[in-house]
PAVOGU-844847 format. One record per residue (C-alpha): residue number from 1; x, y, z. Coordinates in pm, 1 decimal. Example, Ala and Ser with C-alpha at 12.3 -4.5 7.8 and 13.67 -1.06 7.14 Angstrom:
BEGIN
n, east, north, up
1, 1230.0, -450.0, 780.0
2, 1367.0, -106.0, 714.0
end
This chain:
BEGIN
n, east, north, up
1, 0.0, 0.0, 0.0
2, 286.1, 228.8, 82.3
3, 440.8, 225.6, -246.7
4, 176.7, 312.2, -490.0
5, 96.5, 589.6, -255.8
6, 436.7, 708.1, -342.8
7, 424.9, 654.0, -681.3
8, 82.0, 851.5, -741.8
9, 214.5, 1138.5, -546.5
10, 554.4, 1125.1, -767.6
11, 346.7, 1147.6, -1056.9
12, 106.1, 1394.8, -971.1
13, 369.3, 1700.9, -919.0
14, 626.7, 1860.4, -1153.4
15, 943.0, 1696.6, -1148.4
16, 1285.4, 1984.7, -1053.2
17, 1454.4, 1930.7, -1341.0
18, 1172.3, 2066.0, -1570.2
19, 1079.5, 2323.4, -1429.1
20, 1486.9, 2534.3, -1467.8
21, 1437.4, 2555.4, -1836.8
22, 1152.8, 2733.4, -1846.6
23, 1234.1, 2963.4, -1555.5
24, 1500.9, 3043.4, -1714.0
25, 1363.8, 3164.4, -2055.3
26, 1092.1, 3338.4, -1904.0
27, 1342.4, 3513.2, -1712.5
28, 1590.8, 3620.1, -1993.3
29, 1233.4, 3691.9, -2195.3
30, 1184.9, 3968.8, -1986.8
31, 1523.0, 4108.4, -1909.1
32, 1462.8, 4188.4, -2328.1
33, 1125.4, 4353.8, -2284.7
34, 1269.3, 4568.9, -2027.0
35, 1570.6, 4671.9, -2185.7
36, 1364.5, 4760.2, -2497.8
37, 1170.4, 5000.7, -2337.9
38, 1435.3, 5179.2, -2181.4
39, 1626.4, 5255.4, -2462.6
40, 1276.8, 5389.6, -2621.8
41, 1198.2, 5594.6, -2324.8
42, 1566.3, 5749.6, -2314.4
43, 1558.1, 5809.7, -2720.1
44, 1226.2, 5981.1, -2720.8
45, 1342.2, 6285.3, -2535.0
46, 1680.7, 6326.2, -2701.2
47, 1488.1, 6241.8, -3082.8
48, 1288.0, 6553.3, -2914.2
49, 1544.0, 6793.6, -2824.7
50, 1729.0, 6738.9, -3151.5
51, 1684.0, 7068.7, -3345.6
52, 1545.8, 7064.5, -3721.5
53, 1728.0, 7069.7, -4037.0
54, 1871.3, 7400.8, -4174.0
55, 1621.5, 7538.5, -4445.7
56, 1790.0, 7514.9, -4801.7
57, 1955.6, 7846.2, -4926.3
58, 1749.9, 8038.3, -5133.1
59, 1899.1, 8068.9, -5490.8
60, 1826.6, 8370.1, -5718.8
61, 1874.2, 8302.4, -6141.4
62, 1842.7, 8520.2, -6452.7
63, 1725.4, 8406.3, -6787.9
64, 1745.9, 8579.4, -7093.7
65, 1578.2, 8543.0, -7398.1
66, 1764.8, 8623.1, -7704.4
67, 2106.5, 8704.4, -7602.2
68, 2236.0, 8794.0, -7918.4
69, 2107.7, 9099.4, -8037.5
70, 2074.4, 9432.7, -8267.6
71, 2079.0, 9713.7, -8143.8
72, 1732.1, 9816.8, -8016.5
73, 1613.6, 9491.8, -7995.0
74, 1369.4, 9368.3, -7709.9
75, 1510.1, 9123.0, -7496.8
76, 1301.4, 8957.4, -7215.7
77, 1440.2, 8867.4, -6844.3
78, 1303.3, 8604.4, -6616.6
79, 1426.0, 8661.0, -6260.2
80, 1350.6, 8280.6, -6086.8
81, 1413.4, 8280.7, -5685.2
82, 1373.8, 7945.5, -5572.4
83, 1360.7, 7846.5, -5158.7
84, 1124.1, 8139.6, -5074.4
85, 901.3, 7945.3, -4878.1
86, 709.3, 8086.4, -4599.6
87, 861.7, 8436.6, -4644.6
88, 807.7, 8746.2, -4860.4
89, 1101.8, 8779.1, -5108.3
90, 1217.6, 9152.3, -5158.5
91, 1288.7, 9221.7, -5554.8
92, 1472.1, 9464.9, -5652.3
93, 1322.6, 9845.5, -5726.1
94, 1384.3, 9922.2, -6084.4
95, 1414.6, 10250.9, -6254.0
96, 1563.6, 10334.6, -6599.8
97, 1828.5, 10072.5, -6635.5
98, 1942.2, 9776.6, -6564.2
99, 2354.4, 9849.8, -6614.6
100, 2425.8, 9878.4, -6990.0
101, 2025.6, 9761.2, -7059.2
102, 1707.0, 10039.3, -7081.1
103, 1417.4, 9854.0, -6855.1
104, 1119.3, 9926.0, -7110.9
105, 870.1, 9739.7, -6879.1
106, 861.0, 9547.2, -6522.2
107, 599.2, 9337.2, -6434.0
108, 551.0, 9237.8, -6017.7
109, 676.8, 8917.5, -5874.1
110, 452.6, 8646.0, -5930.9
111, 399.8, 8330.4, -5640.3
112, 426.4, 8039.5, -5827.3
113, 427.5, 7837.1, -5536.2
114, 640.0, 7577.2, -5360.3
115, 888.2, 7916.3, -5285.6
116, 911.9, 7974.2, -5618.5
117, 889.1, 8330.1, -5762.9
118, 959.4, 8489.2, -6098.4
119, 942.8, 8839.3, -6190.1
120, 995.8, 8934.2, -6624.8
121, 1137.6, 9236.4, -6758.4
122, 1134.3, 9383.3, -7099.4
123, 1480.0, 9505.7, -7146.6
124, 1668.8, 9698.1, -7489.8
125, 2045.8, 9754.6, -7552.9
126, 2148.7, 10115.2, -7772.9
127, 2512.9, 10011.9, -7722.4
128, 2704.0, 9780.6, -7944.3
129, 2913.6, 9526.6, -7833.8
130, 2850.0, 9302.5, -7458.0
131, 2644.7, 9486.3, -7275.5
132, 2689.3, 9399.4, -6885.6
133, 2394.5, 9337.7, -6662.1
134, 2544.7, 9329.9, -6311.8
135, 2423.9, 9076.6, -6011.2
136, 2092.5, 9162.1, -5822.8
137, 2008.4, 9094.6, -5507.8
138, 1683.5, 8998.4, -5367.3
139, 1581.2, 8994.8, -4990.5
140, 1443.9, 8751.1, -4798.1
141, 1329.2, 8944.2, -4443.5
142, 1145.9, 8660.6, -4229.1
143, 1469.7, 8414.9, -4273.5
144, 1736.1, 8693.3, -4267.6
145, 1882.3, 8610.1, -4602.4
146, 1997.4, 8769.0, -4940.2
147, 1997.2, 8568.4, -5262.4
148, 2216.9, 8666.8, -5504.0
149, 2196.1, 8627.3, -5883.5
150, 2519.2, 8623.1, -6115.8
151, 2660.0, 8857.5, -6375.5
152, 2464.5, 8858.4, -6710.6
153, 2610.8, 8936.5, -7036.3
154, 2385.9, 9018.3, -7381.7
155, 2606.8, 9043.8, -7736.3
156, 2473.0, 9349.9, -7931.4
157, 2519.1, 9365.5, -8309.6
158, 2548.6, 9705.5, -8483.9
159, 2255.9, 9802.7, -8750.3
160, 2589.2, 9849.4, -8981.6
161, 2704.2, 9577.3, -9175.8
162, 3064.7, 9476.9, -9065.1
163, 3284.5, 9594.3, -9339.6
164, 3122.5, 9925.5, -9354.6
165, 3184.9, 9966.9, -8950.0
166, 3513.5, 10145.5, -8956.2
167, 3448.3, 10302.7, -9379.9
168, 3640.4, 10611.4, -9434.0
169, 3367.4, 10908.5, -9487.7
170, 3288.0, 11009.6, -9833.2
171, 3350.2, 11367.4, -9928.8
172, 2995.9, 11560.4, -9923.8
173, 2823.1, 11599.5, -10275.8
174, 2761.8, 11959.3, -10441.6
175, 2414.6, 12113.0, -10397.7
176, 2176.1, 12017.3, -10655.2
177, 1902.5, 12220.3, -10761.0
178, 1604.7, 12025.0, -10735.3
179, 1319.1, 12086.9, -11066.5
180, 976.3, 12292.2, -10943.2
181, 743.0, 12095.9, -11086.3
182, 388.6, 12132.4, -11111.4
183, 301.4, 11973.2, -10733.2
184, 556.7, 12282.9, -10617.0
185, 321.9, 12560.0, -10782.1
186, -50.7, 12406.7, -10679.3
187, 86.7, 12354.7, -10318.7
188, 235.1, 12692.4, -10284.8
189, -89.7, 12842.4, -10416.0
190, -336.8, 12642.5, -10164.0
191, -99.1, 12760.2, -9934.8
192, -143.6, 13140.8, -10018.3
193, -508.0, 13107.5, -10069.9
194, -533.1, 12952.0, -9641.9
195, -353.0, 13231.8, -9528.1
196, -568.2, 13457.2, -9752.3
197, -837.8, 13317.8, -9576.9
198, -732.3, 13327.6, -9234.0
199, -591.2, 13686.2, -9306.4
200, -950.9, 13771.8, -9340.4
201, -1110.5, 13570.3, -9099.9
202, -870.1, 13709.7, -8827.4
203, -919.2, 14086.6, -8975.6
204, -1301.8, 14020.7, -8899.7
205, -1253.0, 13879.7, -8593.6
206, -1024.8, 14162.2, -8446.3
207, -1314.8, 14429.9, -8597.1
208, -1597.7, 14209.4, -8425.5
209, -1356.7, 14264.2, -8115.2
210, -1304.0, 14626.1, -8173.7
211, -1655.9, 14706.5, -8223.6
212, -1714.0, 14502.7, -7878.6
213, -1464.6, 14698.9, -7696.9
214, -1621.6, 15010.1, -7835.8
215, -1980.4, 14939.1, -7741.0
216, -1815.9, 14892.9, -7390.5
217, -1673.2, 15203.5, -7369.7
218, -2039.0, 15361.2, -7464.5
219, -2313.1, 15410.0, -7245.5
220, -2624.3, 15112.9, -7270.1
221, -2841.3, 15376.2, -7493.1
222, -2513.0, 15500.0, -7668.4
223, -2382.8, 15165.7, -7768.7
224, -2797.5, 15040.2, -7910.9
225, -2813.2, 15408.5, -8094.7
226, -2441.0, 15281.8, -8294.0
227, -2519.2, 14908.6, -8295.3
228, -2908.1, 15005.1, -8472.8
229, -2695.2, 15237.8, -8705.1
230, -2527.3, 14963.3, -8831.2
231, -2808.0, 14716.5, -8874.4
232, -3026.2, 15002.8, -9082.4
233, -2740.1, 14955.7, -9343.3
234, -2781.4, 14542.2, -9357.9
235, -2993.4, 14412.8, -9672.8
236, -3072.4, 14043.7, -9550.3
237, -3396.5, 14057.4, -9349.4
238, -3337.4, 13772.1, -9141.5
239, -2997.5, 13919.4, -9006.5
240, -3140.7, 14223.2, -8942.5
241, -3368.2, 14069.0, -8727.4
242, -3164.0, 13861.0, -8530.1
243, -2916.3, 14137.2, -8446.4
244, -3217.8, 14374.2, -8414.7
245, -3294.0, 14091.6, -8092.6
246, -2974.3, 14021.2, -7967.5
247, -2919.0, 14422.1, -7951.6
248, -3184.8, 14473.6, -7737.7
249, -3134.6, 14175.0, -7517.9
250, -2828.4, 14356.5, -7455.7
251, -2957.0, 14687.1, -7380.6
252, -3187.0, 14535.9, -7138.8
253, -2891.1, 14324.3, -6970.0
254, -2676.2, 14654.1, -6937.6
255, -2914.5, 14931.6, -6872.8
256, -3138.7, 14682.6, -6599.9
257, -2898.6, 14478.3, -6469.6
258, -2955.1, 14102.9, -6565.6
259, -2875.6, 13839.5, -6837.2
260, -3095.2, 13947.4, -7094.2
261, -2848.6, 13862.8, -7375.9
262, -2848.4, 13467.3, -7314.5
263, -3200.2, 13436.8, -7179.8
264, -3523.9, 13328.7, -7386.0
265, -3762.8, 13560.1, -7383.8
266, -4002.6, 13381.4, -7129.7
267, -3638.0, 13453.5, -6889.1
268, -3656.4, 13802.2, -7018.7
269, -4009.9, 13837.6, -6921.4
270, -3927.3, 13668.1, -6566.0
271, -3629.0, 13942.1, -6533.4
272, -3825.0, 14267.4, -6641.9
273, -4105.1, 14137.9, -6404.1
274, -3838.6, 14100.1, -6117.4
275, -3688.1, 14460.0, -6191.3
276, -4027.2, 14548.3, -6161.3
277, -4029.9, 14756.2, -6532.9
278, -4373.9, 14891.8, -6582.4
279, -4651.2, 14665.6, -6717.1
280, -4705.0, 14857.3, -7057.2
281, -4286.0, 14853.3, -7122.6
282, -4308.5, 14460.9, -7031.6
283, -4588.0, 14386.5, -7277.1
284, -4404.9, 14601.8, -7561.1
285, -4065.2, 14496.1, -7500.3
286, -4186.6, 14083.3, -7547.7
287, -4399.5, 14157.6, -7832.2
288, -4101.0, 14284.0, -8021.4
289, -3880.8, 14029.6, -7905.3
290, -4144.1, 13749.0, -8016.0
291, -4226.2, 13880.0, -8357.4
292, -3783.0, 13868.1, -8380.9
293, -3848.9, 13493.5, -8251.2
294, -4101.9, 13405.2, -8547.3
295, -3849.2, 13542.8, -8804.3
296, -3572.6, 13352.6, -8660.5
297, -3720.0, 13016.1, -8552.1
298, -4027.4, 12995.2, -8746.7
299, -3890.3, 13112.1, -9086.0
300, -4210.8, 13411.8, -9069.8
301, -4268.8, 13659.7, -9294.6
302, -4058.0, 13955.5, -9314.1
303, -3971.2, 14230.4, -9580.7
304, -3734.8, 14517.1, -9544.1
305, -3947.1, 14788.6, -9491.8
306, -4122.2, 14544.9, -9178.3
307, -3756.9, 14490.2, -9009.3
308, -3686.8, 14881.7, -9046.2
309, -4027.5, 15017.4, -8850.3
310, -3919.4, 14760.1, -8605.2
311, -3575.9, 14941.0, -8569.2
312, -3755.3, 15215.4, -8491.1
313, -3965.9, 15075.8, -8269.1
314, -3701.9, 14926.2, -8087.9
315, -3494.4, 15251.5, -8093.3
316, -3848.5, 15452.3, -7900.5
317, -3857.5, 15155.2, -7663.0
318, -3509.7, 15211.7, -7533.8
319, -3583.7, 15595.1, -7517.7
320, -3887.1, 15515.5, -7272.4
321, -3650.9, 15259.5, -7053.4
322, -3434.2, 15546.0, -7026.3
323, -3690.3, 15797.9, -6936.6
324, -3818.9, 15491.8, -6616.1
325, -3465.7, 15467.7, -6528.2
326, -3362.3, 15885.0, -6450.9
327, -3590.5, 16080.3, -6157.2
328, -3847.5, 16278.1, -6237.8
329, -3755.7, 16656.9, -6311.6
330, -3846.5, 16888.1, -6001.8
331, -3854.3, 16634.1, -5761.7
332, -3632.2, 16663.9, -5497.9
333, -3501.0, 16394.6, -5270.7
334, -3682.9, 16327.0, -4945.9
335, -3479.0, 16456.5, -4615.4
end
């Protein structure tokens, strides 16, 4: 009885020498783990305290497009700075030129993105031979930085063929009498015929002026009396008329005091009414003034002997302004 009790309790357990083996791994197992980690927990703060990467430098290039030339020629210049990211490049401020090259036109810098920017110019070259376009710079502010482009050259080619470039100067030729022909004698007499014409025109003009001046000079009555004196000797009716109207228009401006001679009569009649003219003057001033309208605007009508009583008419109206105008004789003036 004894010994199977042994041998079930022998088998029932786990036996020393199995159980080293896997102590053992499980052991070294997690020596592994643990190291692992530590290494990971000591690189994180060092991979975070490592500073970035230097940004590139920014780089600055010219292109030029042809750069062989005549002289006079357009030639067009791409400016390409490249690294500009997250800043606001500073290009040059052009003027007139551009070393030996004239700057015809210069367009603004243009974001093409990914710090890219370009900025074209229209350039010309009046010198022969290289013409020099020194280095630019352009400024970068935010990053503190310059970018620099290098030296540009452009060949210019003289207009003048090359064996005729250093050509001894001929001697000058004699003067040559050149033949009058026909063309000569019908320009030269269009020409003397315009300033004929514009002789005349400003000979009228300075007598219109004159006569202007003259009437200014004159009283309001003084200047109708001459200016009526002068229509009485006109033979078209319908100028007579309309100077016969404009002539009084500016009596009444001068001797009342308002803008008779650009006013319509219905204006006239509003600025006799406001000078407060008598009624009977009023209502014979507009009826002459309308019977001048019908001749002038509605083709009326009209012989000589018609304009010529209205002269007269016009002539006894003034005399009768004149007359509301002075004091009465004998009156004296009030204390």
């Amino acid at each position: 009885m004894s010994r199977r009790r042994g041998r079930g309790r022998r088998g029932a357990g786990l036996s020393v020498p199995g159980m080293v083996p896997g102590m053992v791994l499980g052991t070294a197992l997690g020596m592994a783990l643990a190291t692992t980690l530590g290494a990971g927990l000591v690189a994180l703060p060092a991979a975070a305290a490592q500073p970035d990467a230097p940004p590139a430098a920014a780089t600055l290039t010219v292109e030029l497009a042809p750069r062989e030339i005549t002289v006079g020629d357009r030639v067009e210049a791409v400016l390409t700075l490249r690294g500009a990211a997250a800043t606001l490049p500073a290009f040059p401020v052009w003027e007139e030129h551009w070393g030996d090259a004239e700057i015809l036109a210069a367009a603004p810098p243009v974001d093409e993105g990914g710090g890219v920017w370009r900025q074209r110019l229209a350039l010309t070259v009046f010198v022969t031979g290289l013409a020099t376009l020194p280095a630019v710079d352009v400024s970068l502010p935010a990053a503190a930085a310059t970018a620099t482009s290098e030296p540009q050259v452009i060949t210019v080619r003289s207009v003048l063929p090359a064996d005729d470039a250093e050509a001894a100067p001929q001697a000058p030729e004699p003067v040559r009498a050149l033949p009058a022909g026909g063309l000569f004698w019908w320009s030269a007499g269009l020409l003397g015929l315009g300033c004929a014409a514009l002789a005349a025109f400003v000979l009228r003009r300075a007598r219109a002026v004159q006569g202007a001046v003259a009437a200014l000079a004159l009283g309001p009555f003084e200047a109708l009396e001459a200016a009526l004196a002068r229509l009485r000797r006109e033979n078209e009716v319908e100028r007579l008329v309309t100077g016969m109207s404009l002539e009084l228009r500016r009596y009444l401006g001068r001797a009342i005091g308002f803008r008779a001679a650009e006013a319509t009569t219905t204006e006239v009649q509003r600025g006799l009414r406001d000078k407060s003219l008598p009624a009977d003057l009023v209502r014979d001033t507009l009826g002459l003034l309308r019977e001048a309208d019908r001749v002038k605007f509605a083709r009326g009508r009209a012989d000589r002997d018609w304009a010529g009583r209205r002269l007269e008419d016009v002539a006894a109206l003034a005399r009768r302004v004149e007359e509301w105008l002075e004091p009465e004789s004998g009156v004296e003036a009030a204390p």
